[in-house]
FILO-38652 format. One line per 10 residues: number of its first residue (from 1); for each residue x, y, z of C-alpha. Coordinates in steps of 0.2 Angstrom, whole numbers. Example, Ala and Ser with C-alpha at 12.3 -4.5 7.8 and 13.67 -1.06 7.14 Angstrom:
<recs>
1	62 -22 39 ~ 68 -5 36
</recs>
This chain:
<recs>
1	-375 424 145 ~ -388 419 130 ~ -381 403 120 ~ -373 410 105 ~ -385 407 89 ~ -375 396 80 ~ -372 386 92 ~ -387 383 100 ~ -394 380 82 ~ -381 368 80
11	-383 360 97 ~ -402 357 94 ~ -401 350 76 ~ -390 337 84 ~ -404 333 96 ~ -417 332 84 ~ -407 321 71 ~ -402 308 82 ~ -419 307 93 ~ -423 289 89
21	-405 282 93 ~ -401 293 107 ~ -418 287 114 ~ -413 268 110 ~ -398 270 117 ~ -405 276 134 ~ -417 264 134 ~ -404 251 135 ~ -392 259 149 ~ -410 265 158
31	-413 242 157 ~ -393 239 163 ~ -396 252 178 ~ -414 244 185 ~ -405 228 186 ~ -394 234 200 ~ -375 229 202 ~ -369 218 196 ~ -358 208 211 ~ -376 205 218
41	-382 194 204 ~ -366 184 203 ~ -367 166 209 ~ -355 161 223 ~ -342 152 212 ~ -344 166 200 ~ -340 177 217 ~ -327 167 222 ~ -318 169 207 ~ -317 186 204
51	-308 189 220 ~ -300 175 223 ~ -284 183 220 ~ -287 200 233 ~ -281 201 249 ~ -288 195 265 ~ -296 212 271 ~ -302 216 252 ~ -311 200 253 ~ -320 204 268
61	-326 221 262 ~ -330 211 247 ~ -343 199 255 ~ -356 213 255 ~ -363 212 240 ~ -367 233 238 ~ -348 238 244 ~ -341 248 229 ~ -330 240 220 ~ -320 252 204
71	-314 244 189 ~ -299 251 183 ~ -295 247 164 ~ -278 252 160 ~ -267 257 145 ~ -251 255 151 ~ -238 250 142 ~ -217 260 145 ~ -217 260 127 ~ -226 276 125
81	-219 290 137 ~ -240 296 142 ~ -243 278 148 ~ -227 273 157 ~ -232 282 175 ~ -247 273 175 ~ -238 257 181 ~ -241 264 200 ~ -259 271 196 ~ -266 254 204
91	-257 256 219 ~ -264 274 222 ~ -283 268 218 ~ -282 254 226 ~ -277 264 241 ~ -289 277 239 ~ -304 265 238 ~ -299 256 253 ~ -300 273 261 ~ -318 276 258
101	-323 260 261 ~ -324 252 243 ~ -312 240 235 ~ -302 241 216 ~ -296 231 204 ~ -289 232 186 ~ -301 225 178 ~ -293 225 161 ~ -277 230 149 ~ -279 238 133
111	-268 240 118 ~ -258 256 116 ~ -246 260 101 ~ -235 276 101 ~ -238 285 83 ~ -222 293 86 ~ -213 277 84 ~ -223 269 69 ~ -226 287 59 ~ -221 280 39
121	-218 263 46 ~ -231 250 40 ~ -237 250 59 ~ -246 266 56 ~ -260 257 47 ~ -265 249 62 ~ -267 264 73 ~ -285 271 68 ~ -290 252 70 ~ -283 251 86
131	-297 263 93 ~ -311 252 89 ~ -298 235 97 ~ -297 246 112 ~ -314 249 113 ~ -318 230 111 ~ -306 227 124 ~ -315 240 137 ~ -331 230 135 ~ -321 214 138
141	-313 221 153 ~ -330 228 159 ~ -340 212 154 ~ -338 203 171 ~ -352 214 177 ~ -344 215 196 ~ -341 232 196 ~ -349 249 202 ~ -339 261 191 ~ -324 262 180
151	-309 272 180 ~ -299 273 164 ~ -280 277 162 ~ -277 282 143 ~ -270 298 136 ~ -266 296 119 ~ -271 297 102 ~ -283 282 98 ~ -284 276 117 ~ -294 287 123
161	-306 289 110 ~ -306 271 111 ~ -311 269 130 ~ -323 283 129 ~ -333 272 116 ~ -330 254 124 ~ -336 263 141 ~ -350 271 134 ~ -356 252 130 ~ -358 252 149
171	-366 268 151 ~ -375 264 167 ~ -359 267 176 ~ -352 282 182 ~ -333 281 171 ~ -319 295 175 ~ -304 297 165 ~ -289 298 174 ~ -273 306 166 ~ -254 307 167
181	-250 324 161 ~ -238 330 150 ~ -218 328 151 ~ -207 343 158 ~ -201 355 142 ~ -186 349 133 ~ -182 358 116 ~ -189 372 108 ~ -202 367 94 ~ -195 377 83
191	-179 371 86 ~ -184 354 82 ~ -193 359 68 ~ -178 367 62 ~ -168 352 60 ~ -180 342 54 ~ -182 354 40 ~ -163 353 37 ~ -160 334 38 ~ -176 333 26
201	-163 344 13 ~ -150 331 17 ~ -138 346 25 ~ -139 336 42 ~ -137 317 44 ~ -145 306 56 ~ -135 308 72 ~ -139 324 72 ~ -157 322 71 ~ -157 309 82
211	-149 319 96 ~ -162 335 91 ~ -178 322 95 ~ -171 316 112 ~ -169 333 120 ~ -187 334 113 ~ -194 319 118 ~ -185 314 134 ~ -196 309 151 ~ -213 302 155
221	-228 308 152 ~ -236 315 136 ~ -227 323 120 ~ -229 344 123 ~ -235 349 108 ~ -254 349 104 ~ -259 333 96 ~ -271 323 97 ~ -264 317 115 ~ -267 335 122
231	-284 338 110 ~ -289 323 121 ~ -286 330 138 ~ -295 346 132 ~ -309 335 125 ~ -311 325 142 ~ -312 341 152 ~ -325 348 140 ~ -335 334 139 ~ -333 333 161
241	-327 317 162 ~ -309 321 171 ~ -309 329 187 ~ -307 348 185 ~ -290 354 179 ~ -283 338 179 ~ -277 337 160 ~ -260 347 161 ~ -252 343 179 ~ -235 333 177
251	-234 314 182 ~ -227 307 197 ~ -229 325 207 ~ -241 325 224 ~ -252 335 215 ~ -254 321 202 ~ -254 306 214 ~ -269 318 224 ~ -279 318 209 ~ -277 301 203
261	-285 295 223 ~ -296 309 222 ~ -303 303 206 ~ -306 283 215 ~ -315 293 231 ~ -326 302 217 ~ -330 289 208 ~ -336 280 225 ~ -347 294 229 ~ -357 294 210
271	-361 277 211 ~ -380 271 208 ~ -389 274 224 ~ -379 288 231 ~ -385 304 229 ~ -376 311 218 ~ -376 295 204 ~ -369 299 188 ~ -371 288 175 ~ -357 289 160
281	-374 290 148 ~ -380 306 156 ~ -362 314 155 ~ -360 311 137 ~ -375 321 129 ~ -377 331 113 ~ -372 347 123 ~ -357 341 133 ~ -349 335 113 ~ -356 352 107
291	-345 358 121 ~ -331 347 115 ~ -332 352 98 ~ -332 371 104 ~ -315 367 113 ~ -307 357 96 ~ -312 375 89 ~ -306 387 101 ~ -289 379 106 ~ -286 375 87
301	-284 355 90 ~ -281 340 81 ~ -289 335 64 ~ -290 318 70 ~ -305 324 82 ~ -316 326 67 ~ -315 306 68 ~ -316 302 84 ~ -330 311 91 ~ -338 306 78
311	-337 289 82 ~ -338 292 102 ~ -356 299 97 ~ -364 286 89 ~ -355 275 105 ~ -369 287 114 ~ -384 286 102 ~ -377 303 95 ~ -376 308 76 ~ -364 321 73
321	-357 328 54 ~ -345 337 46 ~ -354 352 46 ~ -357 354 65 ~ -340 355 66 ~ -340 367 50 ~ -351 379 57 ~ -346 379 74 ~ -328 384 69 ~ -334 397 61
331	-344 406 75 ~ -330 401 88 ~ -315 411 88 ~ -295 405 91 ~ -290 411 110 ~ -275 396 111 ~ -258 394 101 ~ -248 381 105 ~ -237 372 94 ~ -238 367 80
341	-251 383 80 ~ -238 394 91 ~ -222 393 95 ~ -223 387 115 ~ -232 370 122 ~ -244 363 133 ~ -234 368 147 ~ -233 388 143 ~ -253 385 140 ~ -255 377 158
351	-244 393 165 ~ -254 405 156 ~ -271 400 162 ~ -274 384 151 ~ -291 374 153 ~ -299 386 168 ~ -297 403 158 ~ -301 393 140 ~ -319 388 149 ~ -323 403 158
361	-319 412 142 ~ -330 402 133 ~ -345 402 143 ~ -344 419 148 ~ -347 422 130 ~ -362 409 127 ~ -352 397 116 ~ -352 382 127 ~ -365 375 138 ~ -364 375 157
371	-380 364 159 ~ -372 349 157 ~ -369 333 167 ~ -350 331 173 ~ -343 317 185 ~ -337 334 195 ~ -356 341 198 ~ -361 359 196 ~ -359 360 177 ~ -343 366 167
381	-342 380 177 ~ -335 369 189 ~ -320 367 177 ~ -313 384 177 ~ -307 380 193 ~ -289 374 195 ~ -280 359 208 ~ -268 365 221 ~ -261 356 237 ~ -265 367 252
391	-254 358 267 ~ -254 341 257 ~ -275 344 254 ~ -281 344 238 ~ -294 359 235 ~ -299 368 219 ~ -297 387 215 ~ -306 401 202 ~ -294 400 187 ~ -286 415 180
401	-299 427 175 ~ -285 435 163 ~ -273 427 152 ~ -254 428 157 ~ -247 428 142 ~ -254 434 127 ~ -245 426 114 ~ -251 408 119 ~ -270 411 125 ~ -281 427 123
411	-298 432 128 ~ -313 429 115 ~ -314 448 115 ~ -297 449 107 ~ -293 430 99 ~ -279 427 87 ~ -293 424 74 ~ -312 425 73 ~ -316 407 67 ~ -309 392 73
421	-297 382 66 ~ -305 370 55 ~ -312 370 39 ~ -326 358 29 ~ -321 357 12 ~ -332 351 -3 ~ -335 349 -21 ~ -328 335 -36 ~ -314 330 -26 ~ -326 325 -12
431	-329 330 8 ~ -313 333 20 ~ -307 342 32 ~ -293 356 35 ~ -285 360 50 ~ -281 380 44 ~ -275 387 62 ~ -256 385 59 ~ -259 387 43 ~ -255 408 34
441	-267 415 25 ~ -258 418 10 ~ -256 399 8 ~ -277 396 11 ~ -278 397 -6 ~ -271 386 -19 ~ -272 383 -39 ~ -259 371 -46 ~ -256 354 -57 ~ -259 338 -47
451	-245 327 -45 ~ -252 309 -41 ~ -245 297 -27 ~ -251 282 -21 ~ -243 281 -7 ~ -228 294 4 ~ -216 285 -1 ~ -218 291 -18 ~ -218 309 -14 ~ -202 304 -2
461	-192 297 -17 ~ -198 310 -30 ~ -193 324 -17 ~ -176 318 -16 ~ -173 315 -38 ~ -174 333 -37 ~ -192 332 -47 ~ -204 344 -36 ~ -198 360 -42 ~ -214 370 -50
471	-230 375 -39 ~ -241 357 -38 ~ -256 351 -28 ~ -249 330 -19 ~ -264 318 -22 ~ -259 305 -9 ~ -272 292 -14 ~ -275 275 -6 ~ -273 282 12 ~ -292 279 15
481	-297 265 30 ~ -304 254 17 ~ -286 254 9 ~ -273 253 20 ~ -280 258 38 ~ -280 278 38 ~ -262 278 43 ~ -256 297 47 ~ -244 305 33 ~ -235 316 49
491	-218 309 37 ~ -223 321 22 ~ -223 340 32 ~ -207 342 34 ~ -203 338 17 ~ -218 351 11 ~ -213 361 23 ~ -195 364 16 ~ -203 367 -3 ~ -216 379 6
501	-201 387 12 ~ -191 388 -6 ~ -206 398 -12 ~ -219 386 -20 ~ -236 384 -19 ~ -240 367 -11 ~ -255 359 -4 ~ -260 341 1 ~ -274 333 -4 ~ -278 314 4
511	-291 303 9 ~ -278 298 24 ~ -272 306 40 ~ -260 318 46 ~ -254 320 63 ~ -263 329 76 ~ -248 340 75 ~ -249 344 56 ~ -246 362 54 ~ -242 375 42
521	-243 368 24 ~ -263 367 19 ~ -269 349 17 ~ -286 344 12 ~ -288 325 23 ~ -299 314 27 ~ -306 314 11 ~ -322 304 7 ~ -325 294 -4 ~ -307 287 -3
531	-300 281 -19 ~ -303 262 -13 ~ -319 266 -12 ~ -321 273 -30 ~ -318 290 -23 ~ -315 304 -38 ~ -297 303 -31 ~ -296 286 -41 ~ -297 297 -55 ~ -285 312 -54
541	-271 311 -68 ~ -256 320 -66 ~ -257 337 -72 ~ -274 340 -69 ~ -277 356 -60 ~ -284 355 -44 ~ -290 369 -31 ~ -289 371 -13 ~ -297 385 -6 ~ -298 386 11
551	-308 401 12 ~ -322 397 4 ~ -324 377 7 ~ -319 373 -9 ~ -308 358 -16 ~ -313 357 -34 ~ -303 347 -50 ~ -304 356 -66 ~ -310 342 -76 ~ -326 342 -85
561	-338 331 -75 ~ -341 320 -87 ~ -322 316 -93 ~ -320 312 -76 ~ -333 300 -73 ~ -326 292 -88 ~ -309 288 -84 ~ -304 273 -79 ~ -301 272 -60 ~ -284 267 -53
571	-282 254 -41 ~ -271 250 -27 ~ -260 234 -30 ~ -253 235 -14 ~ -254 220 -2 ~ -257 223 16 ~ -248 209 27 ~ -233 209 37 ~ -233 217 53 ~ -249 211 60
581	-258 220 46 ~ -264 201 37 ~ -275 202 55 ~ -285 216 50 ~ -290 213 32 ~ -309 210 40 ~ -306 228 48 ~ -302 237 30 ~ -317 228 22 ~ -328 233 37
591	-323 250 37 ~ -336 264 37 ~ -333 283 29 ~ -322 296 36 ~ -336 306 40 ~ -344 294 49 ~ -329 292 62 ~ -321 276 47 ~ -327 263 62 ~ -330 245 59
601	-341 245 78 ~ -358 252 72 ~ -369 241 60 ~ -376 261 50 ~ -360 265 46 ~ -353 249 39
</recs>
């Protein structure tokens, strides 16, 4: 099948626009791989100790110099549900290497905080940050140079992003992601979403709640609704860094714990001089992010994408914008639902055919590119294949060629909606992004007084005097990573939910984040400038009438031009210590725009 237009256009102004880093970054991974492993350039007390701690017979394998030796770098922490069952993922490697003749050892921890558990607490503005420490941390881990390739254990939302770009800094290696999977079903999201809508109207109290959120959220592995966890598992297997199928298979099952050694055994055969050598760099390319951008599209995934590939790109030399993503939804139809775009999870989407029939789909229809590099071989084709156990062997089947169930995934010939589910949005207000797949038509379009806040809280407490009773557009300002961090404003939908519900016209316009589960009330985010960076933003007054059209890209203020630029801009008083925030006051002032990935790693963006 021919490339789709669009997106080969797409793919090859990509290519042509980042030539000279692309190239300099190549150059520089081309350098680290001539120079050959890095266990044979160690000295013998730089040898001694980094495996003075392994056992006898690892030792031994060890004193060859050119035996494989995997890195693991690990985010496991039993705070957060998706990283608890990686406390046994060693064990598994470790075994699995021994196996093939090769040796494994963690080679480094990296921070991972649950943005379930910090969402409208002050920790939220350290998440997006966390991305770039976890990066940091990768390149510490990997730093030691005694190692043949990498495995990485992260699921969620800024961990793996962050691994993706620390591991890129050592792009000579061949890196595979290795997942947990999601958690069994508990209760229904629209259920939960239900009584989150009726304690936000105080007709529930907090037992109540609380008893609703732990059938929801109530064993290991990751939450079931498609975030930004499960956007990552989707972009990994677009981008051909997992092993095929292995985003959506439950934790601590056989088939799991096969994956999981199968994935140390692989990364033992791609290693520099083997045949099959697979260097990281060569698997993240323009074509295998177009592919992951085509995914984000086509499974209508988290917003919070349209910052982290960004900044996973220029990790690889690789400049992408707003408007790739912009013009690639818009060519590439919705084929997924799944909560908060449907009613069912990522478990209904696995039964009905999940990541095998979304990639056959899409490359039968020429919007996603099977001449790329994967850590699997063969192209993506090799990824609509799925992962069974035949007699306690793990071996790969042809995916569903049609969907089994209609209502969660549907064949590009018949999708849920001919464009994807994002939207660029331009004009006085600035650039953002809107995610419109859960999202009803008759709300993609909004005219209405702006009612200013600078910050949630203020929408919270003006929600509950009673005050939001007329149509109004919510300027949440000072939201922006130069401000407070980016923190996510996941606190505020139920709240404009329950007024979308009464009958008003509501929209959200921020230069902050919502969840990667933010669904049906239309919010104009990531907007750049921010407000804290003299942003228009900084001059919205109450009243002003603002417009949100989704259909047309539009997010304009009906203000005179020059009025505007004439007021006065408002500023944030707010202080930014307390809880670990006082440490990142070098972040905010480094950070880079919202379109730019808001990254404090890479010098053009600062």
């Amino acid at each position: 099948m021919p490339m789709h237009p669009v997106v080969a256009e797409v793919t090859a102004r990509i290519i042509a626009r980042s030539q000279d880093s692309r190239s300099a970054y190549l150059a520089q991974i081309d350098a680290a791989s001539r120079s050959g492993p890095g266990r044979a350039k160690l000295s013998c007390a730089n040898f001694a100790h980094a495996f003075a701690a392994m056992p006898d017979d690892d030792k031994t394998r060890m004193r060859n110099p050119m035996a494989p030796n995997l890195g693991i770098v690990t985010a496991y922490n039993d705070m957060l549900s998706a990283h608890q069952p990686y406390e046994r993922f060693p064990d598994v490697i470790r075994a699995a290497a021994e196996s093939v003749g090769a040796t494994a050892q963690v080679a480094g921890g990296v921070p991972a905080m649950c943005d379930g558990v910090t969402q409208g607490r002050p920790g939220m503005e350290l998440s997006l940050f966390s991305r770039d420490v976890i990066a940091m941390s990768t390149g510490i881990a990997l730093s030691h140079d005694a190692f043949d390739a990498g495995l990485m254990l992260g699921i969620c939302d800024k961990i793996v992003p962050g691994l993706t770009i620390g591991a890129l800094a050592f792009g000579h290696l061949p890196m595979i992601f290795v997942p947990g999977g999601p958690m069994t079903s508990g209760l229904s999201n629209a259920e939960k979403a239900r009584v989150r809508g009726l304690y936000a109207e105080g007709k529930i109290g907090r037992e109540e709640l609380l008893d609703s959120e732990m059938k929801s959220y109530h064993g290991p592995g990751t939450c079931t609704f498609y975030g930004t966890a499960n956007t990552n598992q989707m972009m990994m297997e677009m981008t051909g860094l997992h092993l095929p199928g292995a985003a959506f298979v439950h934790p601590n099952t056989p088939l799991r714990d096969a994956l999981t050694a199968a994935a140390a055994k692989r990364a033992v055969e791609i290693i520099a001089g083997a045949e099959a050598y697979t260097p990281m760099a060569r698997v993240v390319d323009e074509k295998s992010l177009v592919n992951a951008m085509v995914g984000l599209m086509a499974t209508g995934g988290s917003t919070n994408h349209t910052l982290h590939m960004v900044a996973i790109a220029r990790a690889a030399g690789i400049i992408l914008t707003w408007s790739d993503f912009d013009d690639i939804s818009r060519v590439v139809p919705l084929i997924a639902r799944v909560y908060p775009n449907g009613s069912e999870d990522v478990n209904a989407f696995q039964a009905a055919g999940g990541m095998a029939f979304v990639i056959r789909q899409l490359l039968d229809a020429g919007l996603a590119h099977d001449d790329v590099v994967t850590v699997a071989g063969g192209g993506l084709r090799a990824y609509q294949r799925e992962p069974f156990l035949e007699d306690g062997r793990l071996v790969w089947r042809e995916g569903p060629e049609t969907s089994l169930n209609l209502d969660i995934l549907r064949p590009v010939s018949d999708p849920f909606q001919a464009e994807g589910g994002l939207r660029l949005m331009a004009g006085g207000l600035g650039r953002a992004v809107m995610k419109t797949s859960a999202v009803k038509a008759e709300h993609h379009v909004i005219e209405a007084p702006a009612k200013v806040f600078d910050d949630q809280d203020a929408l919270l407490e003006a929600f509950r005097r009673g005050e939001l009773t007329q149509d109004f557009v919510a300027v949440v300002r000072f939201q922006g990573p130069k401000a407070n961090g980016m923190p996510e404003l996941h606190s505020l939908t139920p709240t404009l939910g329950v007024l979308l519900d009464r009958g008003l016209k509501v929209a959200l316009v921020t230069d902050g984040r919502m969840s990667g589960a933010s669904g049906k009330v239309p919010a104009a985010i990531h907007v750049t400038p921010e407000a804290a960076d003299g942003g228009p933003l900084s001059r919205v007054r109450d009243g002003d009438l603002i417009l949100v059209d989704a259909r047309t890209g539009r997010l304009e203020i009906k203000v005179d031009a020059a009025e505007l630029a004439a007021r006065e801009p408002a500023r944030s008083h707010e202080r930014q210590i307390g809880f670990g925030r006082e440490l990142f006051g070098w972040m905010r002032r480094a950070a880079g725009p919202a379109e730019a990935g808001a990254s404090v790693l890479f010098e053009e963006v600062a």
